[in-house]
DSSP file (Angstrom, degrees, kcal/mol; ACC not computed):
  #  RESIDUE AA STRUCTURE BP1 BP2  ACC     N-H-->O    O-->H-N    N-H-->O    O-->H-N    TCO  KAPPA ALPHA  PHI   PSI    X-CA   Y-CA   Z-CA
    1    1 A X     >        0   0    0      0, 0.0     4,-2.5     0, 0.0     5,-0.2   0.000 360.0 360.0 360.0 -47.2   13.9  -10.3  -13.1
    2    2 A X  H  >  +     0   0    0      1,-0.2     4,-2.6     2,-0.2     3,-0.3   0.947 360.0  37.9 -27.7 -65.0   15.1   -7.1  -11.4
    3    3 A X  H  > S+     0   0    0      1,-0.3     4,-1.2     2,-0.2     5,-0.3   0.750 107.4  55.2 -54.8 -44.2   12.3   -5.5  -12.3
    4    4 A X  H  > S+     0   0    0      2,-0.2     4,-1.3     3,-0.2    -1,-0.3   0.796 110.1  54.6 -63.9 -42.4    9.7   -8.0  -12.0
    5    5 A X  H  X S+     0   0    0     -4,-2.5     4,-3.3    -3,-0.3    -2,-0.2   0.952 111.2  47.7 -71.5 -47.6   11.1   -8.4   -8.1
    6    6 A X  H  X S+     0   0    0     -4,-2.6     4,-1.1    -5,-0.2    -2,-0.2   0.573 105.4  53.0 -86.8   1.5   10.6   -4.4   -7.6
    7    7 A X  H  X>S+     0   0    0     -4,-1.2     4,-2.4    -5,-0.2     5,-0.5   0.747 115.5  48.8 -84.2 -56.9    7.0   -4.0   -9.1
    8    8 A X  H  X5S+     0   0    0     -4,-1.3     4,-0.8    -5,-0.3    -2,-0.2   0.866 116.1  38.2 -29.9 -63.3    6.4   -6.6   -6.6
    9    9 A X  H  <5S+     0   0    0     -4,-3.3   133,-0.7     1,-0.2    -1,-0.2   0.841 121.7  42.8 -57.4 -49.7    8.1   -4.9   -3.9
   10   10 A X  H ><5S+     0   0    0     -4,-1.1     3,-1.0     1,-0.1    -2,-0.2   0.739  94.1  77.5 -64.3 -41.0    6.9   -1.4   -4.8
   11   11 A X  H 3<5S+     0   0    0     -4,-2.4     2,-1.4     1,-0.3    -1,-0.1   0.960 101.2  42.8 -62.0 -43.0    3.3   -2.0   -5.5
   12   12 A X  T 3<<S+     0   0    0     -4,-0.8     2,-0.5    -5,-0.5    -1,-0.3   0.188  87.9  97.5 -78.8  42.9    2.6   -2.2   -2.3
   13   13 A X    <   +     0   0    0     -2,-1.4     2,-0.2    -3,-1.0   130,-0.1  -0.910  54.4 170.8-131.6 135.6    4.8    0.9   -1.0
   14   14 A X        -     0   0    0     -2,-0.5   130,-1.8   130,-0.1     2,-0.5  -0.636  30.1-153.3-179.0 122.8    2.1    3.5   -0.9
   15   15 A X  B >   +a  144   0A   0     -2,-0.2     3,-1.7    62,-0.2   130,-0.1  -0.225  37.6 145.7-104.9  50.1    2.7    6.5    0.6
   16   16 A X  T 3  S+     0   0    0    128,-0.7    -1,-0.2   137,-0.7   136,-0.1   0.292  70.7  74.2 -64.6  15.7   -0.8    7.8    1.9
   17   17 A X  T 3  S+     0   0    0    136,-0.2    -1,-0.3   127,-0.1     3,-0.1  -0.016  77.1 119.8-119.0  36.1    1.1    9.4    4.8
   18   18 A X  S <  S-     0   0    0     -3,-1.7     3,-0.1    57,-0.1    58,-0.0  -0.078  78.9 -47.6 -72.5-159.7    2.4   12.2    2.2
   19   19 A X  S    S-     0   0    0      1,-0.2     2,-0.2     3,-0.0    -1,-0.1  -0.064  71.8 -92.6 -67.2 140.4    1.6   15.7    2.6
   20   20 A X        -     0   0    0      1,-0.1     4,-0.2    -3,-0.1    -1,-0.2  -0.521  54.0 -80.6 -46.4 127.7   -2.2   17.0    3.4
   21   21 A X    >   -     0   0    0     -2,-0.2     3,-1.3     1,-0.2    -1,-0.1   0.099  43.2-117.2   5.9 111.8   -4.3   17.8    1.0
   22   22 A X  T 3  S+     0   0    0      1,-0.3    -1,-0.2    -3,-0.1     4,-0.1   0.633 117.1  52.9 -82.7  17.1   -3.5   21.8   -0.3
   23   23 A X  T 3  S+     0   0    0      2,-0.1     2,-0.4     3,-0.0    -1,-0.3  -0.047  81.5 111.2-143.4  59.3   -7.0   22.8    0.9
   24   24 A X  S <  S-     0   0    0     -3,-1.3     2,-0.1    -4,-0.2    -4,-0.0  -0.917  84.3-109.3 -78.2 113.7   -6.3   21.3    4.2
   25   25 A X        -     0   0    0     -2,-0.4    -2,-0.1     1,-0.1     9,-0.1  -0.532  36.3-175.1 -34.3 126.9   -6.0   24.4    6.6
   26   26 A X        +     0   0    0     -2,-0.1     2,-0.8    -4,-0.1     5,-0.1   0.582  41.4 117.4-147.4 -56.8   -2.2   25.0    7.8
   27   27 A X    >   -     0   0    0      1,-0.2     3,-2.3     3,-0.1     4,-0.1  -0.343  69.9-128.5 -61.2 101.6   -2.5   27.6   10.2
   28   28 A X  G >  S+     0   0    0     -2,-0.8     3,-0.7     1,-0.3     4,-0.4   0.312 111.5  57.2   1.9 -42.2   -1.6   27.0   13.9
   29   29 A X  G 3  S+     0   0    0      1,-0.2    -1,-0.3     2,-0.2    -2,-0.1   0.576 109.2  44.9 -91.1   3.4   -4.9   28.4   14.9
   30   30 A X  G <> S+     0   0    0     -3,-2.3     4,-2.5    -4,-0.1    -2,-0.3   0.555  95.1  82.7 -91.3 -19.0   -6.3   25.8   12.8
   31   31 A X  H <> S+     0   0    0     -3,-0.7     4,-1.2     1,-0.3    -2,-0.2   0.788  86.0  49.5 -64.8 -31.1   -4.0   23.2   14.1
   32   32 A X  H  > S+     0   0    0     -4,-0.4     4,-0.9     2,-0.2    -1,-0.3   0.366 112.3  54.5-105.4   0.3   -5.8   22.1   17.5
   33   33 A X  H  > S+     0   0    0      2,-0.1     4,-1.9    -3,-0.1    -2,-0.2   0.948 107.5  55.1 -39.8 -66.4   -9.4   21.8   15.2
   34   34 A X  H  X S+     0   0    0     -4,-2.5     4,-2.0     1,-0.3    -2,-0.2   0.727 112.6  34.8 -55.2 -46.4   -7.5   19.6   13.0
   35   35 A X  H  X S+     0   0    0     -4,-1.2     4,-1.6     1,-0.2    -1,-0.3   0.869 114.1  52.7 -92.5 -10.4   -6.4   17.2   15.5
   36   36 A X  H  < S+     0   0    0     -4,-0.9    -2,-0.3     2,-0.2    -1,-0.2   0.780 105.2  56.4 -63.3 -20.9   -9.3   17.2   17.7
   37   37 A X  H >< S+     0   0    0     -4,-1.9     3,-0.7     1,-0.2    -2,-0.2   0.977 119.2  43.7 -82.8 -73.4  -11.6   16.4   14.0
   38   38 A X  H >< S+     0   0    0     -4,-2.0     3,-1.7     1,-0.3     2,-0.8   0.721  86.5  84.7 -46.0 -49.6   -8.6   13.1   14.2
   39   39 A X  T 3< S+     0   0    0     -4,-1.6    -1,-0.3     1,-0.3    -2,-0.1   0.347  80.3  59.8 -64.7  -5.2   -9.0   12.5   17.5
   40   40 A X  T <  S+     0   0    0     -2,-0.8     2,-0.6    -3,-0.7    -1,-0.3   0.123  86.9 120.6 -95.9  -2.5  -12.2   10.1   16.4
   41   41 A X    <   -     0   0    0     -3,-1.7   106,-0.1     1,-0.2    -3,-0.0  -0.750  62.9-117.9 -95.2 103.8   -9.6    8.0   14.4
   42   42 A X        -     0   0    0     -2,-0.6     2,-0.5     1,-0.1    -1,-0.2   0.480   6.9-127.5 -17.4 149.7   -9.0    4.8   15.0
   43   43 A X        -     0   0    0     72,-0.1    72,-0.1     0, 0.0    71,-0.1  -0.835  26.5-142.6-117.6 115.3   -6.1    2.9   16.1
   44   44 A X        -     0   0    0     -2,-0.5     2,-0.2    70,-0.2    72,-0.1  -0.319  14.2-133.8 -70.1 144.0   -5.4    0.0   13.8
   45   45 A X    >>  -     0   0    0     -2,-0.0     4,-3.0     1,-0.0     3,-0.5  -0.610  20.4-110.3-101.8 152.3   -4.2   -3.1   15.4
   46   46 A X  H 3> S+     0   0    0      1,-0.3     4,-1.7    -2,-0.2    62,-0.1   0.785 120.8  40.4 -70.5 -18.2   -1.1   -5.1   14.1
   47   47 A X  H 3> S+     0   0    0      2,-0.2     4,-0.6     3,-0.1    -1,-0.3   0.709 113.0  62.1-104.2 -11.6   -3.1   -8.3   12.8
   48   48 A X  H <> S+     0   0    0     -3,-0.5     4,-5.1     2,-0.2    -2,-0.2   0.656 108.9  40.1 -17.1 -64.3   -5.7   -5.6   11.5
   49   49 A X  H  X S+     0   0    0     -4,-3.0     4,-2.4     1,-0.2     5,-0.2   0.968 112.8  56.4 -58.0 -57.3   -2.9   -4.1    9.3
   50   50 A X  H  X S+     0   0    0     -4,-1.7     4,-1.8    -5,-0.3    -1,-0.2   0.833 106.7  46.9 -28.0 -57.3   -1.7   -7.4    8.4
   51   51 A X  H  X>S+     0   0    0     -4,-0.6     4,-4.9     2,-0.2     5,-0.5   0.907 110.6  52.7 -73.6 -43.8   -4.8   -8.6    7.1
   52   52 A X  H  X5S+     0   0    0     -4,-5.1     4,-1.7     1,-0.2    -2,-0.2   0.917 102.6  54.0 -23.0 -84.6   -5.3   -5.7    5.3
   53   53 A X  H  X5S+     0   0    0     -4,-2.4     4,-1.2     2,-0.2    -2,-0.2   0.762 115.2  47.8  -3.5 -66.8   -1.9   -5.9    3.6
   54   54 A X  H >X5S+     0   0    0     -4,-1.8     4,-2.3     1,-0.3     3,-1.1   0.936 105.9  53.7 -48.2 -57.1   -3.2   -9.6    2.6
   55   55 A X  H 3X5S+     0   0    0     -4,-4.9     4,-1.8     1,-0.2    -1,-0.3   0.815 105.0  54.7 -55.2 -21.8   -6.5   -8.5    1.4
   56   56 A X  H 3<<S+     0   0    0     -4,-1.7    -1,-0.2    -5,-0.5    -2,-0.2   0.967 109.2  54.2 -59.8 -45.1   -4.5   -5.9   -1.0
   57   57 A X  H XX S+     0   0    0     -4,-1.2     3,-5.6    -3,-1.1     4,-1.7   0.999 104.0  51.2 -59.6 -86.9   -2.8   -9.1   -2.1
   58   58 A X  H >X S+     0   0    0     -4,-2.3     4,-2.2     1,-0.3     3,-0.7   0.949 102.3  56.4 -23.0 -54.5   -6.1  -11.0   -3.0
   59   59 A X  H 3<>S+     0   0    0     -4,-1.8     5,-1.9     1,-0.2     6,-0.4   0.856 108.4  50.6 -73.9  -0.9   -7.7   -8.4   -5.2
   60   60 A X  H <45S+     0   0    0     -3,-5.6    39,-0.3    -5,-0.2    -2,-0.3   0.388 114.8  43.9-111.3  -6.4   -4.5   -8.6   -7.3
   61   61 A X  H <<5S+     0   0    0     -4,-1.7    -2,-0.2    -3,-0.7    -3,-0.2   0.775 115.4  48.7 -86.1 -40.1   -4.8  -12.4   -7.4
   62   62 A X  T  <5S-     0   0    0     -4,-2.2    -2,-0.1    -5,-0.3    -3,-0.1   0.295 110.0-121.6 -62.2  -2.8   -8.3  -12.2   -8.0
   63   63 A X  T   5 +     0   0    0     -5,-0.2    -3,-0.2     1,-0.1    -4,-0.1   0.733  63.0 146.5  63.1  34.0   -8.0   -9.7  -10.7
   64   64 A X    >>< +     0   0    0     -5,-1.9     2,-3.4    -6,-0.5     3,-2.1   0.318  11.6 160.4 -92.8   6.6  -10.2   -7.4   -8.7
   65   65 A X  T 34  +     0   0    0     -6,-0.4    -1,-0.2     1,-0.2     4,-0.1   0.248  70.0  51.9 -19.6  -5.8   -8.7   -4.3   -9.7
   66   66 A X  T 3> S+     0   0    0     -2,-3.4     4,-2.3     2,-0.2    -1,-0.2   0.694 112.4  59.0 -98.9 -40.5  -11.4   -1.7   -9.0
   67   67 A X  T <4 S+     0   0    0     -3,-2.1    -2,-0.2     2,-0.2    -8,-0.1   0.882 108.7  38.7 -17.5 -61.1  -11.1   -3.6   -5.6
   68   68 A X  T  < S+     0   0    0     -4,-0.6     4,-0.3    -9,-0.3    -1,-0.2   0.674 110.5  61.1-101.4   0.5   -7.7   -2.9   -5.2
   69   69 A X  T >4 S+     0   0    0     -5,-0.3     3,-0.6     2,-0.2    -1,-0.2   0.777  94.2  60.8 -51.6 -54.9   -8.4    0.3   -6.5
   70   70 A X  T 3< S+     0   0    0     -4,-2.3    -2,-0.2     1,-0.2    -1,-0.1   0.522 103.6  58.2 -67.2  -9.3  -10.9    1.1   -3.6
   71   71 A X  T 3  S+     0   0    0     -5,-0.1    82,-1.0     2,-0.1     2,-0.3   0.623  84.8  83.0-125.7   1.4   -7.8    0.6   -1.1
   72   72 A X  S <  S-     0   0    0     -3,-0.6     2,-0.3    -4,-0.3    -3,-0.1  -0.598  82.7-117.3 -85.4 158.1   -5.4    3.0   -2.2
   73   73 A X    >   -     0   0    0     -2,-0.3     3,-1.9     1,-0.1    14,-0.1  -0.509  29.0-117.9 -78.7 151.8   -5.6    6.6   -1.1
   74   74 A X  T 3  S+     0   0    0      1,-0.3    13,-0.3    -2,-0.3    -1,-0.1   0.713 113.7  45.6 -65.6 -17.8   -6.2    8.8   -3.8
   75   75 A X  T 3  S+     0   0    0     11,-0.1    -1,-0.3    12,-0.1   -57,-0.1  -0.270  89.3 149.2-108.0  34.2   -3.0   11.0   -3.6
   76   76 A X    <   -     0   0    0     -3,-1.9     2,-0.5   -60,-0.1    11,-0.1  -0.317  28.6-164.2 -58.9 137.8   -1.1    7.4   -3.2
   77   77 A X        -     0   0    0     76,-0.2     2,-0.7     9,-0.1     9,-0.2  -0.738  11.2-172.5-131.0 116.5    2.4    7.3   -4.5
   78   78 A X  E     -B   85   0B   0      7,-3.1     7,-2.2    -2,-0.5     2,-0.3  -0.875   8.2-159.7-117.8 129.9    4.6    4.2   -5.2
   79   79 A X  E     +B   84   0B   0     -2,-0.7     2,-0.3     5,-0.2     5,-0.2  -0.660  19.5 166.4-121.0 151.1    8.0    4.5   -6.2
   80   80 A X  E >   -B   83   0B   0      3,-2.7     3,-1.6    -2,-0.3   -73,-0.1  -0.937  61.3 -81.1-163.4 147.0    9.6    1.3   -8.1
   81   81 A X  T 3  S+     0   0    0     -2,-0.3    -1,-0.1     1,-0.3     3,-0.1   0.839 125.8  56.0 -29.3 -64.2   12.8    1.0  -10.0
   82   82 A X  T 3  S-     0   0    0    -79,-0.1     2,-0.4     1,-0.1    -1,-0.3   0.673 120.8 -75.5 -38.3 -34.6   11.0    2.8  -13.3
   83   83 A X  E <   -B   80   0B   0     -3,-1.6    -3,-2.7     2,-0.1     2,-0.6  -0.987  58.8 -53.9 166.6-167.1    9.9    5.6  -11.7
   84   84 A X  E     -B   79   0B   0     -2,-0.4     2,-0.3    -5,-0.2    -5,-0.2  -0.962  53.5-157.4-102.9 109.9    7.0    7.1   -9.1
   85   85 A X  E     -B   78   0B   0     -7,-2.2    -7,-3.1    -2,-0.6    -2,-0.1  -0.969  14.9-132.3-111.6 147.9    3.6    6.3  -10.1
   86   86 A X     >  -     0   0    0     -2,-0.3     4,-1.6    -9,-0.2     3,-0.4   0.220  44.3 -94.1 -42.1 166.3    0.4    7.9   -9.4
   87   87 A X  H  > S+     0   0    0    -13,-0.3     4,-2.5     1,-0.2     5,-0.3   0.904 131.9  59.1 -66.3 -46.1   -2.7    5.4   -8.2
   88   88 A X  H  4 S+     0   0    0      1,-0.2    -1,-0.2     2,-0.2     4,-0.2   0.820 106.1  48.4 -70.1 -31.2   -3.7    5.3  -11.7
   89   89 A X  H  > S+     0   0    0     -3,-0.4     4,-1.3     2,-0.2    -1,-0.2   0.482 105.0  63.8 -79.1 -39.1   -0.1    3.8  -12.5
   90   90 A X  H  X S+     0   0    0     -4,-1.6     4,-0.8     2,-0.2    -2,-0.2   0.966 101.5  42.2 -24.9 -75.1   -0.4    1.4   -9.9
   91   91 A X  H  < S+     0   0    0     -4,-2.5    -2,-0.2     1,-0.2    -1,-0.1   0.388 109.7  57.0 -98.3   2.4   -2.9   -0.4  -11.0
   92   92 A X  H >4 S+     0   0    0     -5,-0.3     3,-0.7    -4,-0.2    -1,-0.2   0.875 111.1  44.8 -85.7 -35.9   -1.7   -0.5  -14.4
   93   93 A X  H >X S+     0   0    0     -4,-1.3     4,-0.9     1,-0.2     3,-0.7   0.769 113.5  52.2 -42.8 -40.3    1.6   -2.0  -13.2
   94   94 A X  T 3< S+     0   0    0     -4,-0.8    -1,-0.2     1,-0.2    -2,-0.2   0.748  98.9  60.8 -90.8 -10.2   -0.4   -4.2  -11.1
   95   95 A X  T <4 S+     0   0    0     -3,-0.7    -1,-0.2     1,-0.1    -2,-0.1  -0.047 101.0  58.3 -84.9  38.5   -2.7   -5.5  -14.1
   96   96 A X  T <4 S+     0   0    0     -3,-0.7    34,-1.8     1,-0.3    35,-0.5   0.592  96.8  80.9-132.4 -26.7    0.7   -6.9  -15.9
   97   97 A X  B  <  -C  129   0C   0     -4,-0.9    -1,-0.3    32,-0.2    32,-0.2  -0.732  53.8-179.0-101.0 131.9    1.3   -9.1  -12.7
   98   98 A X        -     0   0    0     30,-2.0   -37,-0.1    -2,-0.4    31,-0.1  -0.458   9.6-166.8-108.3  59.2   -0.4  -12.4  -12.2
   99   99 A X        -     0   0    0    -39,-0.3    28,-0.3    28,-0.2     3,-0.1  -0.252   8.1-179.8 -53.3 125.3    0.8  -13.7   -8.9
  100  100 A X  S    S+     0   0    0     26,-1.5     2,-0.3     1,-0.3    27,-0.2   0.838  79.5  13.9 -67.6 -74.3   -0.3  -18.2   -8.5
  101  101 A X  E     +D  126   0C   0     25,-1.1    25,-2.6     2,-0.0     2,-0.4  -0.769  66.2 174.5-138.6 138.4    1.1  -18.4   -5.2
  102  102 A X  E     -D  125   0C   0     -2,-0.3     2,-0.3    23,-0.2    23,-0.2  -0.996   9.5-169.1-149.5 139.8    2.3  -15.9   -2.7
  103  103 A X  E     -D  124   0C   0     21,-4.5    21,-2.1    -2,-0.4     2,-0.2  -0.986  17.1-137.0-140.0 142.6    3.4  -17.0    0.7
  104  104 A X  E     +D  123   0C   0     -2,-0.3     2,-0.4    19,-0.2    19,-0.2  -0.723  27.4 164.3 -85.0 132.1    4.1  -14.0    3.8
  105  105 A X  E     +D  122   0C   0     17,-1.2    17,-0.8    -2,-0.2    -2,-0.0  -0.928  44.3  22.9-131.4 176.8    6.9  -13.8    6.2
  106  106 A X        -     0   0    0     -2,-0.4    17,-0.1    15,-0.2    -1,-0.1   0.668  69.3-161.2  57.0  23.7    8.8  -11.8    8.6
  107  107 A X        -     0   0    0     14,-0.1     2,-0.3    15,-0.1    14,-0.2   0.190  10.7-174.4 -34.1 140.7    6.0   -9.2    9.4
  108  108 A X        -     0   0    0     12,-0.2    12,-2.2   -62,-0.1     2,-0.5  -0.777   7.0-164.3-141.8 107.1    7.1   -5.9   11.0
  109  109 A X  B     -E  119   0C   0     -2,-0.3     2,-0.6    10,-0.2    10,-0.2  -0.929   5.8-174.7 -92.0 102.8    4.3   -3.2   12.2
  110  110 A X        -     0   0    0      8,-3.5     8,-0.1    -2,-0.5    -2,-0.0  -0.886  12.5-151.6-105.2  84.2    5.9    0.1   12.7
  111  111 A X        -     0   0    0     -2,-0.6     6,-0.2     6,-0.2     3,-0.1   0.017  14.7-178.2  -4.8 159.9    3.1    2.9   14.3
  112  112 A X        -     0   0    0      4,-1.1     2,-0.3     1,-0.6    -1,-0.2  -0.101  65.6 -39.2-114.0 -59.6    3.5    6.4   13.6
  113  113 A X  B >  S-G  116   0D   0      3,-0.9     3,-1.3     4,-0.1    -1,-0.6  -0.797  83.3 -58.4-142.6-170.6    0.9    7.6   15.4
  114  114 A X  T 3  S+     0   0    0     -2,-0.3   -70,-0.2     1,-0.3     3,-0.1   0.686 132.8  23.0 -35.2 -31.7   -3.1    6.7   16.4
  115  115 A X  T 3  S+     0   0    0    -72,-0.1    -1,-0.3     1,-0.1     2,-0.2  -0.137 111.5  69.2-159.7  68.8   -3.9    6.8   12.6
  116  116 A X  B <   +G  113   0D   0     -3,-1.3    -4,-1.1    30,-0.2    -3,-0.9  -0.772  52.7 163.5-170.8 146.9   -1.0    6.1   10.6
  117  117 A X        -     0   0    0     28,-1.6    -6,-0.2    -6,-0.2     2,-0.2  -0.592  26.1-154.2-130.3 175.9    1.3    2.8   10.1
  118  118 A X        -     0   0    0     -2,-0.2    -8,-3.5    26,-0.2     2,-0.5  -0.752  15.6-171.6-143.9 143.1    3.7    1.2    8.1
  119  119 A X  E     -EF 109 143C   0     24,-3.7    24,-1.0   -10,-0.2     2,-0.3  -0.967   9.3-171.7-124.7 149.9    3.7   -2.6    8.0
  120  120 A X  E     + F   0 142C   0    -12,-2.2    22,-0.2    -2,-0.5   -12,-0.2  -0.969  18.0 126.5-156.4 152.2    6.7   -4.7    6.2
  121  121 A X  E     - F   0 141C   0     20,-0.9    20,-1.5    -2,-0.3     2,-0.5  -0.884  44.6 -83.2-165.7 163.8    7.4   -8.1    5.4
  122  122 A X  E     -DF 105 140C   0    -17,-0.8   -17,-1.2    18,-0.2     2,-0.6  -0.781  21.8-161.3-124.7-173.0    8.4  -10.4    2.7
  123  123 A X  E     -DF 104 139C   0     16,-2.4    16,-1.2    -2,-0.5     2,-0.2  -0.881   9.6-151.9-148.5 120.9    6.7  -12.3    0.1
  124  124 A X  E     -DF 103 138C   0    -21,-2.1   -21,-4.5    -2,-0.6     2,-0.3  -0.534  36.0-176.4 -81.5 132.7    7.8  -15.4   -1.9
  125  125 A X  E     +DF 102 137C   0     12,-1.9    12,-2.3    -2,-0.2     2,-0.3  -0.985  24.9 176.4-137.6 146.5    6.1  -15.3   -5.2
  126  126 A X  E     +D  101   0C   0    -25,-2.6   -26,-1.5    -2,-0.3   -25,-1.1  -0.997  37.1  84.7-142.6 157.3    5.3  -17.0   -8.7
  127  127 A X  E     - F   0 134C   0      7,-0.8     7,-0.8    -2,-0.3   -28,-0.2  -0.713  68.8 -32.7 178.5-127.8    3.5  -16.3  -11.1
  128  128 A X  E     - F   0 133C   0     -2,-0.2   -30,-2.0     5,-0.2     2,-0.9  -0.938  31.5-165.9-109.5 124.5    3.1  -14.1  -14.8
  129  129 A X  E >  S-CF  97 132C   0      3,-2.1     3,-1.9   -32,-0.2   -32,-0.2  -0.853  87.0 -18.9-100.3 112.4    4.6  -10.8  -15.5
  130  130 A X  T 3  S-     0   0    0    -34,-1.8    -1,-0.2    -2,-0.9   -33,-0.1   0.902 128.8 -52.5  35.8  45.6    3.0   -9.2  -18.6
  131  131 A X  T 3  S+     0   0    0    -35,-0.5     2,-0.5     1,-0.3    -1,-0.3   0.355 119.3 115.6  93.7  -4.0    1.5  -13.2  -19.8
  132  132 A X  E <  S-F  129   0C   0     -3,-1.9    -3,-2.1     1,-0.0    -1,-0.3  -0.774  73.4-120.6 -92.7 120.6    5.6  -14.4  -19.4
  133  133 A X  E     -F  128   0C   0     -2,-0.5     2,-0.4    -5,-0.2    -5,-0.2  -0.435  30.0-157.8 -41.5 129.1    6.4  -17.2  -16.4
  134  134 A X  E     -F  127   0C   0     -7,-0.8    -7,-0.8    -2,-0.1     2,-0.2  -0.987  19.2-109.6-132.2 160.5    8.8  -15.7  -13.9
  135  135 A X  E     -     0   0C   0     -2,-0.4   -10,-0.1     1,-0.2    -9,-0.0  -0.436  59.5 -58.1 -83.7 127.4   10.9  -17.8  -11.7
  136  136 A X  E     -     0   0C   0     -2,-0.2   -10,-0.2     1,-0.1    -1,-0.2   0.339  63.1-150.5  -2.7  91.1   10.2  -18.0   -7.8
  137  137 A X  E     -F  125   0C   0    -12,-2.3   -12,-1.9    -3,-0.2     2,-0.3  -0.423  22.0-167.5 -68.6 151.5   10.4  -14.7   -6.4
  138  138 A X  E     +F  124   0C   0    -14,-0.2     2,-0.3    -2,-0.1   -14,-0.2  -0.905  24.2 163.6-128.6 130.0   11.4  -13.2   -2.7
  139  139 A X  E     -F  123   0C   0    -16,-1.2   -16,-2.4    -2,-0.3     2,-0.6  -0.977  33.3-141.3 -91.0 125.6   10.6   -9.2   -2.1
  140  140 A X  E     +F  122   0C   0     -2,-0.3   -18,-0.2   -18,-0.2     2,-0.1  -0.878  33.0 179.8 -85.0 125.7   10.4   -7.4    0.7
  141  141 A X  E     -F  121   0C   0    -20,-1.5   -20,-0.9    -2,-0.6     2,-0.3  -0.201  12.6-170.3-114.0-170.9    7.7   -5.0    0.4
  142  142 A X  E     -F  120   0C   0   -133,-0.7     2,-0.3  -130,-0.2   -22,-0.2  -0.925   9.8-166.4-155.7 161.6    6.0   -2.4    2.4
  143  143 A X  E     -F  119   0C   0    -24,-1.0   -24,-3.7    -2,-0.3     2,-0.5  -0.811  13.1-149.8-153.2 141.8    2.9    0.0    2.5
  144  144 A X  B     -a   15   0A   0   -130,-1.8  -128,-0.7     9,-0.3     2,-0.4  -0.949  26.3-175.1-102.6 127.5    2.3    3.4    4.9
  145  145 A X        -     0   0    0     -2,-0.5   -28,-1.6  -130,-0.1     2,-0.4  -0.888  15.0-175.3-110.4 165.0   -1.4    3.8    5.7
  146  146 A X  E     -H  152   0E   0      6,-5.1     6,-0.9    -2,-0.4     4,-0.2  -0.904  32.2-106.8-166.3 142.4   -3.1    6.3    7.3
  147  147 A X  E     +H  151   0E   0     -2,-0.4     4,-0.2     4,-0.2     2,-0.1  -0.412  37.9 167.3 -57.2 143.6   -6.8    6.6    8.3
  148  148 A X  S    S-     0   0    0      2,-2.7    -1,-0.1  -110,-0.0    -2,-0.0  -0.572  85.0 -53.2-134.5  81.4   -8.7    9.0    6.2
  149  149 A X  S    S+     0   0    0     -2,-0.1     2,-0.2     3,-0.0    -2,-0.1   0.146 143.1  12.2  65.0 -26.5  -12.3    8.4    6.9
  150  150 A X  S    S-     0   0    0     -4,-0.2    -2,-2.7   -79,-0.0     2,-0.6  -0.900 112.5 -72.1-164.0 169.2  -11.2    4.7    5.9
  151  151 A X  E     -H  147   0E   0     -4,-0.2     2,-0.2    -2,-0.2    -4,-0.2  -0.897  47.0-160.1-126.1 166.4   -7.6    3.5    5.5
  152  152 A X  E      H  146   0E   0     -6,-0.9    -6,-5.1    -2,-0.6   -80,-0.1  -0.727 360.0 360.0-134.5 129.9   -6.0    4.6    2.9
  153  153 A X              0   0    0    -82,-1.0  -137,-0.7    -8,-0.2    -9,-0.3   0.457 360.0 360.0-115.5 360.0   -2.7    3.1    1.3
């Protein structure tokens, strides 16, 4: 049950506000490029994020995985009771969960900056965990995004 409550919780913890890219430019005289090339970056709104967040949900009710694939960042990382997985480890964790019914509560939208979030909330669930019934679930989960051309969880 533990477990089943923290793949819940975790799959959606994606940390696409890690580290830059290592062939990202570093150097100070590079720095004020870097944020004027941001400076064109949206600012996500709090029912923007939200609905994201939802839509993530839906392609993992819908079984859309290449879907929910498209909406993690590519260096994404989600750390869950078992370990830290990779995107590719994600969405194998997230093809073992069948969520019926998932109901949202208790939204929280944190900024960081102009193009980076974190939103958190929880979510009552039921459903199948690897083809097994599991019993009404509560998590509270989480995801960091940050815009990269698109945004990326």
């Amino acid at each position: 049950m533990k477990k089943i409550l923290m793949l819940v919780s975790m799959l959606t913890v994606a940390a696409a506000c890690a580290a830059p890219p290592p062939n990202q430019p570093t150097l100070d005289t590079n720095r004020n490029a870097n944020i004027a090339a941001n400076t064109s970056a949206p600012t996500v709104s709090e029912a923007d994020a939200i609905a994201r967040e939802k839509a993530i949900w839906d392609t993992i009710s819908q079984k859309d995985y290449e879907a929910f694939a498209n909406m993690l960042a590519e260096d994404q990382v989600e750390v869950a009771t078992d370990g830290v997985h990779d995107k590719a480890g994600s969405i194998a964790g997230v093809k073992q969960f069948e969520p019926s019914e998932v109901n949202f509560s208790e939204w929280k939208f944190l900024p960081i900056d102009k193009d980076a979030f974190i939103v958190v909330y929880t979510a009552a669930s039921k459903g199948k965990y690897q083809g097994k019934p599991f019993p009404p679930t509560t998590a509270r989960c989480s995801s960091a995004c940050r815009y990269r051309s698109f945004w990326a969880c």
